[in-house]
Each structure stands twice: as C-alpha cells, then as structure tokens.
C-alpha positions as a printed Julia matrix, in Angstrom:
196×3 Matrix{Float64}:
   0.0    0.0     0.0
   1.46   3.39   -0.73
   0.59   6.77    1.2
  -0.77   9.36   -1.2
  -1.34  12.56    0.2
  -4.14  15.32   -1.43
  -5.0   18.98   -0.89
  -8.47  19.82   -1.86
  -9.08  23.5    -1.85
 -13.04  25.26   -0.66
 -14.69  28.41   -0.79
 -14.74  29.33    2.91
 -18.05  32.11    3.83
 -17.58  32.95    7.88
 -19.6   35.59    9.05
 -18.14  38.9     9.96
 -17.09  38.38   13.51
 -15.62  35.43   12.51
 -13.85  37.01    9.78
 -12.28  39.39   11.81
 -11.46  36.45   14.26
  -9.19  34.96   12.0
  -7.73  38.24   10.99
  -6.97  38.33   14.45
  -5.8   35.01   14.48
  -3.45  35.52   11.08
  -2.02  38.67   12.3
  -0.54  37.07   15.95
   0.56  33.86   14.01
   2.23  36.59   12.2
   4.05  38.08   15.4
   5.0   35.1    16.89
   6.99  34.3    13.05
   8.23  37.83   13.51
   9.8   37.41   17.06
  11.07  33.63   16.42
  12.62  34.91   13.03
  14.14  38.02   15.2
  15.35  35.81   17.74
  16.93  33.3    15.1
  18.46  35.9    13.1
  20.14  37.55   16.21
  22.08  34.01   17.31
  25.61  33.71   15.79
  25.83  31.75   12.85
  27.24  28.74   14.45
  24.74  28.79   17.18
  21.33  28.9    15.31
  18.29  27.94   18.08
  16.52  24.62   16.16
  12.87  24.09   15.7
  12.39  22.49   18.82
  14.6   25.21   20.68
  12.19  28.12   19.97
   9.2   25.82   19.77
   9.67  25.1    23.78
  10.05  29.17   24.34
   6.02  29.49   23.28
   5.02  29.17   26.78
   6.91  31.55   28.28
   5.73  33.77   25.02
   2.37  33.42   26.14
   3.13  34.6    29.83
   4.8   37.57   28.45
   1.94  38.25   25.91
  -1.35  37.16   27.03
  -2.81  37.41   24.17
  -1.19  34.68   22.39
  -2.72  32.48   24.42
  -6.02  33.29   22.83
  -4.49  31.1    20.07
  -4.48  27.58   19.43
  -1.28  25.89   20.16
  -1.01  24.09   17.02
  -1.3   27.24   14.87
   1.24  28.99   16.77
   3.52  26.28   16.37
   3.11  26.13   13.02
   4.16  29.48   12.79
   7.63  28.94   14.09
   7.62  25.77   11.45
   7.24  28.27    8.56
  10.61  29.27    9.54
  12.11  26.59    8.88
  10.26  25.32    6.27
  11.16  28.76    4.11
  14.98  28.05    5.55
  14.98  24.18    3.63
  13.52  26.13    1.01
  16.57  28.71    0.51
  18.6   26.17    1.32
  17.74  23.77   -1.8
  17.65  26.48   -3.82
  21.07  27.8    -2.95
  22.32  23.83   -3.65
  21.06  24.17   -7.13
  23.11  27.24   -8.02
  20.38  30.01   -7.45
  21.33  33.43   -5.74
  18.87  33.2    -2.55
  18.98  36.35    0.17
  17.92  35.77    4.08
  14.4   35.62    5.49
  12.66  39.13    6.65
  10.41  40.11    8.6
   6.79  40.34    7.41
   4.26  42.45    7.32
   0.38  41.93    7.08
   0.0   41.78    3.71
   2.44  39.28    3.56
   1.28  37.21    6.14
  -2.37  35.69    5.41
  -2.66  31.8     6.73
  -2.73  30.22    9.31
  -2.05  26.37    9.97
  -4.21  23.79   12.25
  -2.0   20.47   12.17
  -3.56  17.17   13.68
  -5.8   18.89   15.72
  -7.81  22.27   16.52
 -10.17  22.01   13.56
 -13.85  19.87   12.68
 -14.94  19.7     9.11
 -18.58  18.21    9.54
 -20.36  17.61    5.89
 -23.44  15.95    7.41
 -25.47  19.24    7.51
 -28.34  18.14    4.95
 -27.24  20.55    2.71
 -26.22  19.72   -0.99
 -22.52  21.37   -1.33
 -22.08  22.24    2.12
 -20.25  21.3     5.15
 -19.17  23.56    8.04
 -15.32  24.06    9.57
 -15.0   24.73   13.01
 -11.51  25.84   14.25
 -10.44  26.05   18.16
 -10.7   29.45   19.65
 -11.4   30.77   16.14
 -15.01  29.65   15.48
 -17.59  28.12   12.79
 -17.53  28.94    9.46
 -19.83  27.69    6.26
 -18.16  25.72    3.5
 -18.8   25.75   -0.61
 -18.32  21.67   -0.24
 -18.22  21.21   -4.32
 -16.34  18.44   -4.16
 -16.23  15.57   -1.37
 -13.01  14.33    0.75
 -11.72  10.14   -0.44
 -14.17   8.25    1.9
 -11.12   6.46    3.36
  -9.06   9.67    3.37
  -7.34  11.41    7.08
  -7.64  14.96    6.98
  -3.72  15.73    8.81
  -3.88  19.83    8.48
  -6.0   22.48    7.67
  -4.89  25.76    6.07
  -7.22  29.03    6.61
  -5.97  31.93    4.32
  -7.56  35.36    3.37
  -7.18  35.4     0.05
  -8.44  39.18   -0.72
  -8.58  41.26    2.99
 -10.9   44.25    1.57
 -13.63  41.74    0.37
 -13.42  39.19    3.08
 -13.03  36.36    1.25
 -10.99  33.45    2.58
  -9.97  29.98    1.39
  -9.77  26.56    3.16
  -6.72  23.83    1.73
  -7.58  20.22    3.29
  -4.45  18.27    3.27
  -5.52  14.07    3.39
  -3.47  10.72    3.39
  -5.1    7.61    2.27
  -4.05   4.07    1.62
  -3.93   3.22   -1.9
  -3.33  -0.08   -4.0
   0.08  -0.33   -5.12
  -0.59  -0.34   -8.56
  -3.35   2.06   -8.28
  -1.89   5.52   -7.41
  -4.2    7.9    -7.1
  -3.96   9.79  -10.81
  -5.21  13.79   -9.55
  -2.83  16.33  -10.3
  -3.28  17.51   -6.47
  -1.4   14.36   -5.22
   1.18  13.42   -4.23
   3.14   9.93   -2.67
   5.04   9.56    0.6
C-alpha cells in the first residue's frame, strides 16, 4: 500500500465576527513568526536555536503576551515551522546554483494563513445541505463551507490551512491536506497528489 497525500481547496463564507477572528488570528501567528525569526536571526551563525529550541520558548511567550494564548497551540507552532520550512527552502535552492537572500520580517500583507495540524479544527459535511459542510476551528469559530467536491471516503484529513485570500472583500480559502491508503498499482492519478 502506498501513502498518497491530497489537498483539496473550498470556498470558505464565515460571518463577519468570525472574519475578523481569523484576521486576528493571522495577524498574531504573524508576530509570533516575527519574534522567532528576530530571535533566530540575532544568534551567531554557528549557534542557530533549532525548531524544537524556539518551539519550547512558546510558553513563556504566552506569559509575556497574554494574548497569544487566545491562540491555538497548534497554529502557533506552526508558525515557528514556517521558519524553517522557508529556511529548507533557501537552502535547496542555494544547492542548485540560485542566488537566494535571508528571510525578513513580514508584514500583514504578507502574512495571510494560518495552519491547524492534527488537531484544533472539525470539518462536519453531514449538515443536509447539498454542497455544504461547516469548519470549526479552536478558539477561532464556525464557518460555512462551498463543499463542491467531497473528501476520499477512506481519506485522514492531517492539516488544515485558513488563508484570506483578498482582505478588503473578506473572502478566505480553506486547503484540506488528506493521506489515504492506496493499492500499489493504483496511485491515485489527480494532479493535487502526491506519494510519501
């Protein structure tokens, strides 16, 4: 059996207060990159802080800022990942012979997901509705889904991505990220796939 992997990509419609929830949400996901990028950019070159090392400073983050802990954990984590993650990009481009700069800081308009890995989120497409299914995220809230196109029955959903694709009209987008066990000699043949 192989493990194929699958984003699927929805229309999401929250209401206003949850809209500006998640704005809320994107925007201190988007200081806690800030500060871990600060803090990783300020150690010596030698003596870079790891994943793990800055990871394990979020709880003393959220005692200094309280408001961070309005978050869920999972998301903020993520955050610091997306450090990293950019870094392995640079990195693999600089093997391959490309000129690559350094990481900056970002502003809001640079800075417009947010990640729920493993946990945090609830997609529910029982609702009795043709098309529709609802997303609820932890400490964020519930949101309506255009649910054109159903999940593989025997598909995991492993992270959900929330991202405001156009601030001034509200609208936001929801990638679903699934693993499922396929045949061997039946790989799954979408162009959204891909095998692990």
């Amino acid at each position: 059996m192989l493990v194929v992997e699958q984003t699927f990509k929805y229309r999401l419609y929250p209401i206003e207060d949850v809209a500006s929830e998640a704005r809320r949400h994107i925007n201190i996901c988007r200081e806690v990159y800030n500060h871990a990028l600060g803090l990783y950019d300020s150690a010596p070159d030698g003596d870079k802080p790891t994943y793990t090392q800055l990871q394990n400073k979020l709880p003393a983050w959220k005692r200094q800022w309280p408001k961070w802990t309005t978050i869920n954990s999972k998301c903020l984590q993520m955050a610091v990942r997306r450090i990293y993650s950019s870094l392995s990009v640079l990195k693999s481009l600089k093997s391959k012979g490309y000129k690559v700069g350094k990481l900056k800081w970002k502003p809001p308009r640079e800075y417009r997901s947010i990640v729920f890995n493993q946990s945090g989120f609830d997609v529910d497409s029982n609702t009795g509705r043709t098309e529709h299914a609802t997303l609820e995220l932890s400490k964020l809230g519930t949101m309506n889904v255009d649910y054109h196109r159903p999940l593989p029955e025997d598909g995991t959903i492993k992270e959900v991505r929330l991202k405001e694709k156009n601030p001034e009209s509200g609208m936001h987008r929801l990638s679903l990220t699934t693993t499922q066990n396929t045949p061997r000699n039946q790989p799954s043949k979408t162009s959204n796939s891909k095998i692990l």
